[in-house]
PDB file of N, CA, C and O in Angstrom:
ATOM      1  N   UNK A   1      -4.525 -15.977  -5.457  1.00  0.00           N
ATOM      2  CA  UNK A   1      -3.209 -15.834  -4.910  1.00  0.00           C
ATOM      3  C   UNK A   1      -2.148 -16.175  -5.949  1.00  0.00           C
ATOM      4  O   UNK A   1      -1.024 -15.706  -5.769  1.00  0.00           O
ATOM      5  N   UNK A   2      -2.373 -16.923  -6.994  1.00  0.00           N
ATOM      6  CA  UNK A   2      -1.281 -17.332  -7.769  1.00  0.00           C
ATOM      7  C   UNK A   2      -0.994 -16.303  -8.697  1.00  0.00           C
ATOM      8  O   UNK A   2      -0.112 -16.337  -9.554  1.00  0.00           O
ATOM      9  N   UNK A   3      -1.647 -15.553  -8.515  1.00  0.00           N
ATOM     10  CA  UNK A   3      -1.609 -13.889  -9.799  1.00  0.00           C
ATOM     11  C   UNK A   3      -0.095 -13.268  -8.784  1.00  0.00           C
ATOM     12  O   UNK A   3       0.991 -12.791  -9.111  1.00  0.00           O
ATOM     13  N   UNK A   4      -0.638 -13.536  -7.687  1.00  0.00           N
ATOM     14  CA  UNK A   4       0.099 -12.354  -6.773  1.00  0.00           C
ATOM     15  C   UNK A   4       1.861 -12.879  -6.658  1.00  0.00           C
ATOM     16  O   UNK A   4       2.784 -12.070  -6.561  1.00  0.00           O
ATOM     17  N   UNK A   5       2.057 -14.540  -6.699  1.00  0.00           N
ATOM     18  CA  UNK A   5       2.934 -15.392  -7.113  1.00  0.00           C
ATOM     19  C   UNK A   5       3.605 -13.914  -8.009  1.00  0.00           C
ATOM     20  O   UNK A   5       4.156 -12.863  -7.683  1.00  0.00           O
ATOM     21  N   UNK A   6       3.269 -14.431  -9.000  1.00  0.00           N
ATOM     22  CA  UNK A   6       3.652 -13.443 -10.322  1.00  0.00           C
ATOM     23  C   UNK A   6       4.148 -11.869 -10.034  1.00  0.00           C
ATOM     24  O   UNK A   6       5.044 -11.470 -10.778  1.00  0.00           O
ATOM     25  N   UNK A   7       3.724 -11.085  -9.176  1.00  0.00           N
ATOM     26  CA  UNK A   7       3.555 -10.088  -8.755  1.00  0.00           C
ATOM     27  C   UNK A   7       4.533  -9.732  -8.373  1.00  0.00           C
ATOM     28  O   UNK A   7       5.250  -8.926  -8.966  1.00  0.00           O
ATOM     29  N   UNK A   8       4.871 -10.456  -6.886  1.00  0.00           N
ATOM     30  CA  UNK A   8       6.220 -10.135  -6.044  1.00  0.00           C
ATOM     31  C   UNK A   8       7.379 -11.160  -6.167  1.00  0.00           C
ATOM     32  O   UNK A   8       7.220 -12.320  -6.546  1.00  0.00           O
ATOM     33  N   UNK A   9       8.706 -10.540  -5.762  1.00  0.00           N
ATOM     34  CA  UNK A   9       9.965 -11.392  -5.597  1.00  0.00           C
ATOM     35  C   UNK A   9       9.392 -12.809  -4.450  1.00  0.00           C
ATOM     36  O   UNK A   9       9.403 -14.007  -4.731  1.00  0.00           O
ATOM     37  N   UNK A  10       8.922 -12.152  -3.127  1.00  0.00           N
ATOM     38  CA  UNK A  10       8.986 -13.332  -2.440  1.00  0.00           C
ATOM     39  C   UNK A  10       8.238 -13.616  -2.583  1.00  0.00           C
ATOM     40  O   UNK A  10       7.334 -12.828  -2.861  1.00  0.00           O
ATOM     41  N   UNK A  11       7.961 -15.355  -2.485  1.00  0.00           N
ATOM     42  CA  UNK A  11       6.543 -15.857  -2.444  1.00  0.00           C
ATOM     43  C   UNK A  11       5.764 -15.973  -1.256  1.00  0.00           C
ATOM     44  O   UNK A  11       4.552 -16.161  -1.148  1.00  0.00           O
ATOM     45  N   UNK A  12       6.968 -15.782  -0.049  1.00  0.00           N
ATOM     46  CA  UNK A  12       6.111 -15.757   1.406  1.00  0.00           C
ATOM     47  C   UNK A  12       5.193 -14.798   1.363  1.00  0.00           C
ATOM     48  O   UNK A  12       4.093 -14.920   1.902  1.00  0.00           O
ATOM     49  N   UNK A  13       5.677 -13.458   0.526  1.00  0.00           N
ATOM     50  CA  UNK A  13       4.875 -12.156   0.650  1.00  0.00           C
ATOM     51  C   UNK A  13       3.365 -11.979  -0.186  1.00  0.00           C
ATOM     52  O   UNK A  13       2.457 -11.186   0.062  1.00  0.00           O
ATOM     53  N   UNK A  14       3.474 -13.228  -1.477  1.00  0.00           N
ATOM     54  CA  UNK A  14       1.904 -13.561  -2.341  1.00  0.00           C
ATOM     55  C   UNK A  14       0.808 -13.384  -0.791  1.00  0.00           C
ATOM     56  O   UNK A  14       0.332 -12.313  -0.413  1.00  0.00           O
ATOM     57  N   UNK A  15       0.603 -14.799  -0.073  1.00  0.00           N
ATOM     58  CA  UNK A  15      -0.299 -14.364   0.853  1.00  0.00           C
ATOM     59  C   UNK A  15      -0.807 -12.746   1.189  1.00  0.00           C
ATOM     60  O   UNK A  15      -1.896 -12.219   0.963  1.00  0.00           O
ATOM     61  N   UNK A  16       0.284 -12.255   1.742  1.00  0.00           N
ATOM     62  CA  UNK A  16      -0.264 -10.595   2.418  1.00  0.00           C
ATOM     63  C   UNK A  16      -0.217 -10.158   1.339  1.00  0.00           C
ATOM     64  O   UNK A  16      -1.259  -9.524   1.507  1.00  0.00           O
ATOM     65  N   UNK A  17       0.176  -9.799  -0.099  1.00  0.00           N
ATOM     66  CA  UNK A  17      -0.467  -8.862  -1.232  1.00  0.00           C
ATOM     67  C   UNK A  17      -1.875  -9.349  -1.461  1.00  0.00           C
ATOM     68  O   UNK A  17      -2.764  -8.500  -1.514  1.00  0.00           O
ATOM     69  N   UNK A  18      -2.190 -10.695  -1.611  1.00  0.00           N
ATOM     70  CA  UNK A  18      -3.871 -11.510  -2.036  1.00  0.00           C
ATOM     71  C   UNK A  18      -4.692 -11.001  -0.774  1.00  0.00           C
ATOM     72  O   UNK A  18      -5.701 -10.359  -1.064  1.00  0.00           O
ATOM     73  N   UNK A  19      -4.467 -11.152   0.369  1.00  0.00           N
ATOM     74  CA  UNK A  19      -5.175 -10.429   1.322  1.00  0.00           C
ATOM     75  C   UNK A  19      -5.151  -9.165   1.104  1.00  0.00           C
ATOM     76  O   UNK A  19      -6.234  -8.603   1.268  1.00  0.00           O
ATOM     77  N   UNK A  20      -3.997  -8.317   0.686  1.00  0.00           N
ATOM     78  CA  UNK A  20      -4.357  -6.399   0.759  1.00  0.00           C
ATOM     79  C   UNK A  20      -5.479  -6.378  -0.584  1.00  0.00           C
ATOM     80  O   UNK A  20      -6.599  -5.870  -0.524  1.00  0.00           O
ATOM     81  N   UNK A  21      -5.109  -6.802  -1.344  1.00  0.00           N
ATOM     82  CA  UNK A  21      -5.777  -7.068  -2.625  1.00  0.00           C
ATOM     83  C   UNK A  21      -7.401  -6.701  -2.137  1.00  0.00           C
ATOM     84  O   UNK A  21      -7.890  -5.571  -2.142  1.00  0.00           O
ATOM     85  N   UNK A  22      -8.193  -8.161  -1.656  1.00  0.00           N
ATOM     86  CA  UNK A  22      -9.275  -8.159  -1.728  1.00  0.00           C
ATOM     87  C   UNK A  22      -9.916  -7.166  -0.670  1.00  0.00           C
ATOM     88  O   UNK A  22     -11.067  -6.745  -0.558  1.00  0.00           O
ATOM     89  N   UNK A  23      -8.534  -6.896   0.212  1.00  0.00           N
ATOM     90  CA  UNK A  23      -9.505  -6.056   1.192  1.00  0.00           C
ATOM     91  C   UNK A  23      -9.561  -4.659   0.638  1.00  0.00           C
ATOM     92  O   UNK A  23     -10.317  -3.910   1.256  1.00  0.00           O
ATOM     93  N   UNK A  24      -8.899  -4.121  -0.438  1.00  0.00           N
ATOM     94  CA  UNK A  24      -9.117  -3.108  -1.375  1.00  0.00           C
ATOM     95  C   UNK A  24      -9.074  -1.979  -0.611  1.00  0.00           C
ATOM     96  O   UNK A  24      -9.966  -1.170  -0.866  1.00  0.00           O
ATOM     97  N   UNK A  25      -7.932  -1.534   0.667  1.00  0.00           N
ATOM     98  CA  UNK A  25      -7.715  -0.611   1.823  1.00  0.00           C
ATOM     99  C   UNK A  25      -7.565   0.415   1.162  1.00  0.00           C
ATOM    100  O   UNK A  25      -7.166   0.262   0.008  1.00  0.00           O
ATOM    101  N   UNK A  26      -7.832   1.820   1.664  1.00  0.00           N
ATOM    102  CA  UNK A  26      -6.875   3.043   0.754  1.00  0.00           C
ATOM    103  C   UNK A  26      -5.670   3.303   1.080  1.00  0.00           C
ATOM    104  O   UNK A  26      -5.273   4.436   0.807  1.00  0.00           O
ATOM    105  N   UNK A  27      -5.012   2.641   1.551  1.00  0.00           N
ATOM    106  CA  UNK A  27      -3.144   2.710   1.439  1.00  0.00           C
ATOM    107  C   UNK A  27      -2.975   1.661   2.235  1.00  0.00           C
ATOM    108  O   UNK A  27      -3.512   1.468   3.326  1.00  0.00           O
ATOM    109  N   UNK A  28      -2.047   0.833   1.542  1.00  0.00           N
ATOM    110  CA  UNK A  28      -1.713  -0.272   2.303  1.00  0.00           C
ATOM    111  C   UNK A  28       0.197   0.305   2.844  1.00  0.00           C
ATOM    112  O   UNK A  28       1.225   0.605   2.237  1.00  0.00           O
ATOM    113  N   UNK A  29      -0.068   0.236   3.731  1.00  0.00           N
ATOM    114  CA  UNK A  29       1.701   0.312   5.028  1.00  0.00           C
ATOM    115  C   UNK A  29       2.643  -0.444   4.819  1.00  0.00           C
ATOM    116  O   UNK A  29       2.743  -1.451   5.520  1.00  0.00           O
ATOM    117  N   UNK A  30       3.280  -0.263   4.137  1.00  0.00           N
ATOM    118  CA  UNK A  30       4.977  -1.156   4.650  1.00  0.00           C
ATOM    119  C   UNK A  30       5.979  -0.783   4.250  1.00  0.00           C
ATOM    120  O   UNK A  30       6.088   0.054   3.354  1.00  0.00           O
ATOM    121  N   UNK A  31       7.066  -1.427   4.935  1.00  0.00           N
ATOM    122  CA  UNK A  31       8.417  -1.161   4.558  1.00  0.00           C
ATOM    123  C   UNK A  31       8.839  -1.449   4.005  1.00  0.00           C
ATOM    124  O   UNK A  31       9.651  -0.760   3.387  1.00  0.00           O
ATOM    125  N   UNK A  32       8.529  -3.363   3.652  1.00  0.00           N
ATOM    126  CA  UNK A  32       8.901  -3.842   2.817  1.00  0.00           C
ATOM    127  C   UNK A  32       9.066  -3.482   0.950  1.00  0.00           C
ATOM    128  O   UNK A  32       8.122  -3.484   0.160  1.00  0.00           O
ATOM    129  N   UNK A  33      10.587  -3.186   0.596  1.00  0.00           N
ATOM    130  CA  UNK A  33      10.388  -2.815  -0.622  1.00  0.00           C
ATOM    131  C   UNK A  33      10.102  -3.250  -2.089  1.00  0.00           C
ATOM    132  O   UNK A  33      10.111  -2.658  -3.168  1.00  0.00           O
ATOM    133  N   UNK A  34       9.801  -4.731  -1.625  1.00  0.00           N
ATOM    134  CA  UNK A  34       9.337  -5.931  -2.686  1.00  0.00           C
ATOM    135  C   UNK A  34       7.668  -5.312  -2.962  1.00  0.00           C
ATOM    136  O   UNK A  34       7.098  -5.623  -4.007  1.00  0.00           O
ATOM    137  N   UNK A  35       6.944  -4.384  -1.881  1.00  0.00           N
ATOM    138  CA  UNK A  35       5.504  -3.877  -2.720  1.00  0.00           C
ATOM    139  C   UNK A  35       5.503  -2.830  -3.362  1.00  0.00           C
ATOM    140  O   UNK A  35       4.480  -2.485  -3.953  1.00  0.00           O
ATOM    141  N   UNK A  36       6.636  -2.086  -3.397  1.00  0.00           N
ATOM    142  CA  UNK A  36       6.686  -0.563  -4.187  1.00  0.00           C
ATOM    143  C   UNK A  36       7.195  -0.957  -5.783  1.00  0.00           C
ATOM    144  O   UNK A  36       7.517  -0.232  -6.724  1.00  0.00           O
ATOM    145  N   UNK A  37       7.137  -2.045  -5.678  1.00  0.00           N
ATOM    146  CA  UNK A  37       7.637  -2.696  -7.625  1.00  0.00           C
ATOM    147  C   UNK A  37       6.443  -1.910  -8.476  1.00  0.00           C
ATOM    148  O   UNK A  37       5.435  -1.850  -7.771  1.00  0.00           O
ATOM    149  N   UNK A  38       6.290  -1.420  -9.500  1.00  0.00           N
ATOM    150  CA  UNK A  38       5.563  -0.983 -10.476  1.00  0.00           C
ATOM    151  C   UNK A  38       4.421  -2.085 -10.587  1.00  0.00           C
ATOM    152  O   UNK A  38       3.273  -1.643 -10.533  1.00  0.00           O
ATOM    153  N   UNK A  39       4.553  -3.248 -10.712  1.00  0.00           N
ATOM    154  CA  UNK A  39       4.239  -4.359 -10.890  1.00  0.00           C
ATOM    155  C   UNK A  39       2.837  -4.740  -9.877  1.00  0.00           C
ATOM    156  O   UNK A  39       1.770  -5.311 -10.102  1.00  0.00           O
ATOM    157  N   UNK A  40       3.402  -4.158  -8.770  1.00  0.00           N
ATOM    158  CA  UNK A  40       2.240  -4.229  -7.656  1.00  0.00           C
ATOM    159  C   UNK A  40       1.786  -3.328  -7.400  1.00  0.00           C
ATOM    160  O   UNK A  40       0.572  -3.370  -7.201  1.00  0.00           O
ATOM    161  N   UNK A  41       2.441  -2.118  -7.273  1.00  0.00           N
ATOM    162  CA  UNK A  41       1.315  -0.545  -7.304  1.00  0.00           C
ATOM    163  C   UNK A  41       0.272  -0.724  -7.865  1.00  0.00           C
ATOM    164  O   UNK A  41      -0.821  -0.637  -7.305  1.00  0.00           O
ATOM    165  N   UNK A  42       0.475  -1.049  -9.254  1.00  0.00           N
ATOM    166  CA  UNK A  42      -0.966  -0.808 -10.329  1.00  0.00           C
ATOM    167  C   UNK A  42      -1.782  -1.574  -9.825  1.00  0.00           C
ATOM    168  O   UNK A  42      -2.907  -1.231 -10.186  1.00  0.00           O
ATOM    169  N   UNK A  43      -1.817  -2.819  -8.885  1.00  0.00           N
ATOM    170  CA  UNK A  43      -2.783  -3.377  -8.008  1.00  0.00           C
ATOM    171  C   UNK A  43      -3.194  -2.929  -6.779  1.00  0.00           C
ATOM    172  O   UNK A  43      -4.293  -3.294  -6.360  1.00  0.00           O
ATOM    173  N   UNK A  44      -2.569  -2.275  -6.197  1.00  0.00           N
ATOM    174  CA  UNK A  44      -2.744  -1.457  -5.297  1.00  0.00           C
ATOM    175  C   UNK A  44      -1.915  -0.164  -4.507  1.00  0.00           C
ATOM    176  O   UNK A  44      -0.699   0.001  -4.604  1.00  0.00           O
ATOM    177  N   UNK A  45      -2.579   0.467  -3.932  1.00  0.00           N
ATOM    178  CA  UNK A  45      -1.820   1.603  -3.496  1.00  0.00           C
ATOM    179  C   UNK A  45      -0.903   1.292  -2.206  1.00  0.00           C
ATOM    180  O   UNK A  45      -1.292   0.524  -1.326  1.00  0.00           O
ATOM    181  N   UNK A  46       0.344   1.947  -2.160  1.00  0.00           N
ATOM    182  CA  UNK A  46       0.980   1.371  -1.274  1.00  0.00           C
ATOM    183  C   UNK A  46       2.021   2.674  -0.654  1.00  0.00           C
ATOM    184  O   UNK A  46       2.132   3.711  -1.308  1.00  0.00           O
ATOM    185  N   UNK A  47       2.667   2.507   0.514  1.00  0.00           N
ATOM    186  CA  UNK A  47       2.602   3.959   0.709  1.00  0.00           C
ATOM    187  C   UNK A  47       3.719   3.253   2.117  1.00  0.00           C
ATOM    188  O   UNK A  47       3.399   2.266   2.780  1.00  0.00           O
ATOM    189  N   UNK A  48       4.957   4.006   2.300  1.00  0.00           N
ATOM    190  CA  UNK A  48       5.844   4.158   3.821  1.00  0.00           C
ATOM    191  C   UNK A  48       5.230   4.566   4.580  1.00  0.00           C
ATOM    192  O   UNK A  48       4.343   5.354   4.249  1.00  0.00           O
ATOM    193  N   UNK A  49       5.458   4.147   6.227  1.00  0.00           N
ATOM    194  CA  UNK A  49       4.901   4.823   7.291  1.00  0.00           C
ATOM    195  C   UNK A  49       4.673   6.572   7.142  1.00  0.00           C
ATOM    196  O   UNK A  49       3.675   7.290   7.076  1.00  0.00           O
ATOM    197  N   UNK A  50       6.179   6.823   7.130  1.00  0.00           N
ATOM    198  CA  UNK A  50       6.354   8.456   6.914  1.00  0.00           C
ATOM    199  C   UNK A  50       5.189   8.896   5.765  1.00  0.00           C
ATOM    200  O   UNK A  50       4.270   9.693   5.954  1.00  0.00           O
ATOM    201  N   UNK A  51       5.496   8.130   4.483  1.00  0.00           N
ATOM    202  CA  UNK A  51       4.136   8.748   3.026  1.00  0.00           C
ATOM    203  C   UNK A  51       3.019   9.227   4.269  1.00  0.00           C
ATOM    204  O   UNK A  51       2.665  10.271   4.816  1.00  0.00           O
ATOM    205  N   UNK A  52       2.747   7.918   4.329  1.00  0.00           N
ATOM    206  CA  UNK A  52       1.280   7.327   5.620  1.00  0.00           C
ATOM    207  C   UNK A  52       1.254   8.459   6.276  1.00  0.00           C
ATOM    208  O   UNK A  52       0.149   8.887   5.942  1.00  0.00           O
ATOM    209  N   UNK A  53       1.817   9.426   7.147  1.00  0.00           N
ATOM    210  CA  UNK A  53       2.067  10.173   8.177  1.00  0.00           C
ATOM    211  C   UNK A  53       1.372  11.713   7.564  1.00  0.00           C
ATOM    212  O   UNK A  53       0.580  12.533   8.027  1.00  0.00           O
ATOM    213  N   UNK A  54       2.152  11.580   6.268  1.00  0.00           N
ATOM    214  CA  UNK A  54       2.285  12.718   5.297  1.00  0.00           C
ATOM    215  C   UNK A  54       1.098  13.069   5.199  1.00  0.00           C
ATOM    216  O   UNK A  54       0.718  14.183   5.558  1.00  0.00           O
ATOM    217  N   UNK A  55       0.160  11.976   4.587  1.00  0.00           N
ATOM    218  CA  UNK A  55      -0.768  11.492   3.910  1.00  0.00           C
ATOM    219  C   UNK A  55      -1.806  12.202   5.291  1.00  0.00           C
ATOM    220  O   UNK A  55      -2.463  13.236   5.174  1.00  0.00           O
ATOM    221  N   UNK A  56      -1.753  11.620   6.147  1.00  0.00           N
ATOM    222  CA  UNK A  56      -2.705  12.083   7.561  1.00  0.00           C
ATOM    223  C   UNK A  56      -2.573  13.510   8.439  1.00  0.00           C
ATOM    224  O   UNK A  56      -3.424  14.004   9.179  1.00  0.00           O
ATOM    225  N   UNK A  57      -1.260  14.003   8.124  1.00  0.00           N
ATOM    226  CA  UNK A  57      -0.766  15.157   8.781  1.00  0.00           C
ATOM    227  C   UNK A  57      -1.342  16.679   7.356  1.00  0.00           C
ATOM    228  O   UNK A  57      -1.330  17.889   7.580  1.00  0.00           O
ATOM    229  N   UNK A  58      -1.744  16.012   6.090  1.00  0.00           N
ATOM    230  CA  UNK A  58      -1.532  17.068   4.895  1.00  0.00           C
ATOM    231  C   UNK A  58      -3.484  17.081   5.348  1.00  0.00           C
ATOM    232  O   UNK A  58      -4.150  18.106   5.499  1.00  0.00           O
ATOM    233  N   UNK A  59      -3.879  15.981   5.445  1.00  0.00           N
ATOM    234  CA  UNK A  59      -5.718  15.520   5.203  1.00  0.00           C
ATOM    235  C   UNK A  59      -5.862  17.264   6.731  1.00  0.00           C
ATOM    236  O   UNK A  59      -6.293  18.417   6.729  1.00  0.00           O
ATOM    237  N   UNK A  60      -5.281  16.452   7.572  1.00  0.00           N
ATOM    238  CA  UNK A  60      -5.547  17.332   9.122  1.00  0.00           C
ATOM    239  C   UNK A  60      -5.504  18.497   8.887  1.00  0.00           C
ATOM    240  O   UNK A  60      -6.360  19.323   9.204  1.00  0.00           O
ATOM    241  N   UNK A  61      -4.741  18.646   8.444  1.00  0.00           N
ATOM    242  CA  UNK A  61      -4.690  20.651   8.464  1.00  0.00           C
ATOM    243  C   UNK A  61      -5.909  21.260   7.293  1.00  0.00           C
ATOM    244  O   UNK A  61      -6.921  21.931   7.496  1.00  0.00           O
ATOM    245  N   UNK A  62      -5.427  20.806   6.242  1.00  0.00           N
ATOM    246  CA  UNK A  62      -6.737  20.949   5.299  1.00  0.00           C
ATOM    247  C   UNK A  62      -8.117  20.920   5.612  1.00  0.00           C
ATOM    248  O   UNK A  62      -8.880  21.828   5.282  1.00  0.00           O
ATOM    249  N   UNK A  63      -8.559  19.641   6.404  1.00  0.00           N
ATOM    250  CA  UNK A  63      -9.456  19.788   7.381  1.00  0.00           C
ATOM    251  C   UNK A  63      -9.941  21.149   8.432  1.00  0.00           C
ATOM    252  O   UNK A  63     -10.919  21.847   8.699  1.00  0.00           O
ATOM    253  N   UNK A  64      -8.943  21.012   8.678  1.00  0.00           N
ATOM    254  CA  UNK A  64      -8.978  22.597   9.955  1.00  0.00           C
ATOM    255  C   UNK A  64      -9.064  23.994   9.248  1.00  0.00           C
ATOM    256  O   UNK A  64      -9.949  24.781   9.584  1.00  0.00           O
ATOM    257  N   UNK A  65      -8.415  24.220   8.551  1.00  0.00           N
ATOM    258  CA  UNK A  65      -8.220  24.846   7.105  1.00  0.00           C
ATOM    259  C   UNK A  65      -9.936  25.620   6.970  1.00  0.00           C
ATOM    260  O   UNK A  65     -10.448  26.701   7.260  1.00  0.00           O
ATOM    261  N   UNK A  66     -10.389  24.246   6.320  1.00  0.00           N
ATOM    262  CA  UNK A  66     -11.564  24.506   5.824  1.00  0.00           C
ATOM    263  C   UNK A  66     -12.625  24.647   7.073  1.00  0.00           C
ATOM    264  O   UNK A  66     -13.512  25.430   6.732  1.00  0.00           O
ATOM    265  N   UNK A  67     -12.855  24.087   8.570  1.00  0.00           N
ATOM    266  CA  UNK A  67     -13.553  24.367   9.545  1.00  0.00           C
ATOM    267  C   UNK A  67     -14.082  26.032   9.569  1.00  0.00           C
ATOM    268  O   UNK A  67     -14.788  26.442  10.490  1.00  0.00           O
TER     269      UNK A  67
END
């Protein structure tokens, strides 16, 4: 967790980056714009609801697409 210190502006927010971290998700959700820093991307992928939406609405059709 003290890497993640380093990482972001807030330090309330170290906790939930050290948790997205290890749980190694394929897009981690938020609004918050303290995780879209360059700084923390390269640790993980991170993505807006809407991206998120994008991301599930582009997979779906492609899916069907190919059916």
């Amino acid at each position: 967790m003290e890497r993640c210190i380093d990482l972001i502006r807030d330090d309330r927010d170290a906790p939930i980056l050290a948790s997205a971290i290890e749980a190694r998700p394929g897009v981690f959700v938020t609004g918050d714009k303290d995780f879209f820093k360059e700084r923390v991307r390269v640790s993980i992928r991170v993505a807006t609801t809407r991206e998120t939406l994008e991301l599930i609405l582009n997979f779906d059709s492609k899916k069907s697409e190919n059916s």
